[in-house]
C-alpha positions in Angstrom: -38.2 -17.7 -26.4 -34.6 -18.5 -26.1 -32.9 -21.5 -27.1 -31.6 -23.2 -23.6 -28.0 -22.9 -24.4 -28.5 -19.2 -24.7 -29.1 -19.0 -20.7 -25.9 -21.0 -20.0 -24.0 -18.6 -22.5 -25.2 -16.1 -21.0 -24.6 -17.0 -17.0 -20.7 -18.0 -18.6 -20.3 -14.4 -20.3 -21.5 -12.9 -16.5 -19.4 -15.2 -14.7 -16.6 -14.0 -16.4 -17.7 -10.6 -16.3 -17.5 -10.9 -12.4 -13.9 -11.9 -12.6 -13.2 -9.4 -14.9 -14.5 -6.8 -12.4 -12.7 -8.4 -9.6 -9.3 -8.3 -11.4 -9.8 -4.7 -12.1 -10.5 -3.9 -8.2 -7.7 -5.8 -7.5 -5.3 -4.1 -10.1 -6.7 -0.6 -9.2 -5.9 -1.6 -5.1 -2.3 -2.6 -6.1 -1.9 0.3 -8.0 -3.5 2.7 -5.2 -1.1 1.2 -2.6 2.3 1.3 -4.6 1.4 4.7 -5.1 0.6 5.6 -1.7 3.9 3.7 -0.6 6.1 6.1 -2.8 4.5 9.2 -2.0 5.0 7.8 2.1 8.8 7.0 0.9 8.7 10.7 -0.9 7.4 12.3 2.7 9.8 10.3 5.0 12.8 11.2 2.6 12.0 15.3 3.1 11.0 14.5 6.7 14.7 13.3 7.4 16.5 15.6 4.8 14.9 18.4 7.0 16.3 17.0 10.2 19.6 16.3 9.0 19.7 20.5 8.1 18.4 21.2 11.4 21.5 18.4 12.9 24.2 20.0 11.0 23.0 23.9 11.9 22.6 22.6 15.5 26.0 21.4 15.6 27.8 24.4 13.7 25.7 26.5 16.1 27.7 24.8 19.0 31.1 24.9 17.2 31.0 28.7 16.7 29.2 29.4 20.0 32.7 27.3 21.7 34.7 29.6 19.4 33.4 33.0 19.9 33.4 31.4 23.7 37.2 31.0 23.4 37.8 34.2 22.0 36.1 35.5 24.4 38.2 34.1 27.3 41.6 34.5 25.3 40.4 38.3 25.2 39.5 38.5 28.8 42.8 36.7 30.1 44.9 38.9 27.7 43.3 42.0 29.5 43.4 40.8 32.7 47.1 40.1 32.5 47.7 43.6 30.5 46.0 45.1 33.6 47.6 43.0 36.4 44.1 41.7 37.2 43.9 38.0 39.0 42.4 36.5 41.6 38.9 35.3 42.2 37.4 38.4 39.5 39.4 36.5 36.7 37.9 33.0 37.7 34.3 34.2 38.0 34.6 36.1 34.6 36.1 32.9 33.2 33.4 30.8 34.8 30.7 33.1 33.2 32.0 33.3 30.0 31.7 29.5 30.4 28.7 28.9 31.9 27.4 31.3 28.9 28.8 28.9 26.3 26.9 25.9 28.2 23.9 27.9 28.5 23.6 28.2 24.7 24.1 25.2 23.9 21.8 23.8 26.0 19.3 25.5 24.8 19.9 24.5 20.7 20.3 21.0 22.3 16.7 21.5 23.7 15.7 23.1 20.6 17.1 19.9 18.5 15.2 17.2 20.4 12.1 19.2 20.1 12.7 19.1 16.1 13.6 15.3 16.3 10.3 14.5 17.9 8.6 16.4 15.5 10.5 14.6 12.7 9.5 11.0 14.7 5.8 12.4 14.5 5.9 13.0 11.0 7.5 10.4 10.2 4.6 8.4 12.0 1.6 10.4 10.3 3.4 9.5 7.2 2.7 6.0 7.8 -0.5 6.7 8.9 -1.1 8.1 5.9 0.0 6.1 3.5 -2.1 3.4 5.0 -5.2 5.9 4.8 -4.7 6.4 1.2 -4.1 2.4 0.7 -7.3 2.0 2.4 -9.4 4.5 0.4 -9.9 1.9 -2.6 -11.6 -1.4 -1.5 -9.7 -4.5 -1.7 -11.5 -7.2 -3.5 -12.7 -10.0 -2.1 -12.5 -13.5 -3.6 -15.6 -14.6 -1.5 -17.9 -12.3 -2.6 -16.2 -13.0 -6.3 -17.0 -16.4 -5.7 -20.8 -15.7 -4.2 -21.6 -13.5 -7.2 -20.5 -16.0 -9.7 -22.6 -18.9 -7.6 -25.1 -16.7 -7.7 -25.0 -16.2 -11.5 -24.7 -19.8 -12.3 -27.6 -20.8 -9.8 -29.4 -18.4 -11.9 -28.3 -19.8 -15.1 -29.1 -23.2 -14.2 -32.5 -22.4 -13.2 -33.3 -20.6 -16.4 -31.8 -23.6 -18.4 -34.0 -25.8 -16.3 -37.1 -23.6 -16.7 -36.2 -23.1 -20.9 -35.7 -27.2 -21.4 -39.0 -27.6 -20.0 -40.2 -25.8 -22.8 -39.2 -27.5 -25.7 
């Protein structure tokens, strides 16, 4: 038979046992979530280095398309001229060669939205995620903390009451 104060040592080592457990939960959440917050920072910071490169090649794409454009036009004037060409031939060439340019760069303008979005959509599955990931470990809860340790010293108590009987 145990000695009464052996049930209320005990109930106090499994109380604290109980908070032990919930600090460790709590620690490995916190740990779980900054981690899953730098590996979202990580993704975003890629996600937008990526659409920068696309921004800049999308934008020197227009640039040389204008110059070659020019060129173009420079060329066809110069012949024109050599060749005593003019009239309404000259301006539709000229308004090709133009229309050309803007057709181009339309189109890597439509191509560079299309990449935006998808950068906005990762950007947003990042976050999804991340929050995935923070929600894989269980977050403790101080209730049930609190319920376990009630638990253990309702326990304890009624072992201590049972053991003084005894004696």
């Amino acid at each position: 038979m145990c000695h009464p104060a052996a049930y209320i040592a005990g109930g106090v080592m499994q109380g604290l046992g109980a908070i032990q457990g919930h600090n460790a939960q709590a620690d490995a959440y916190d740990a779980n979530a900054r981690a899953a917050h730098a590996a979202k920072v990580e993704e975003d910071r890629m996600a937008q280095e990526d659409a920068a490169v696309a921004d800049t090649a999308a934008a020197q794409e227009k640039i040389d398309r204008g110059l070659e454009g020019m060129k173009s036009s420079a060329t066809a004037l110069t012949s024109a001229g050599e060749s005593g060409v003019s009239g309404n031939s000259i301006d539709a060439l000229m308004g090709e060669l133009d229309a050309s340019v803007l057709r181009g760069n339309t189109t890597t303008t439509q191509n560079l939205e299309l990449s935006q979005r998808g950068t906005q959509r990762q950007l947003a599955s990042n976050t999804r995620t991340a929050q995935s990931r923070i929600n894989s470990v269980a977050k403790p809860s101080k209730a049930a903390t609190a319920l376990t340790i009630g638990g253990i010293a309702a326990q304890s108590g009624a072992s201590y009451h049972s053991a003084t009987k005894k004696f």
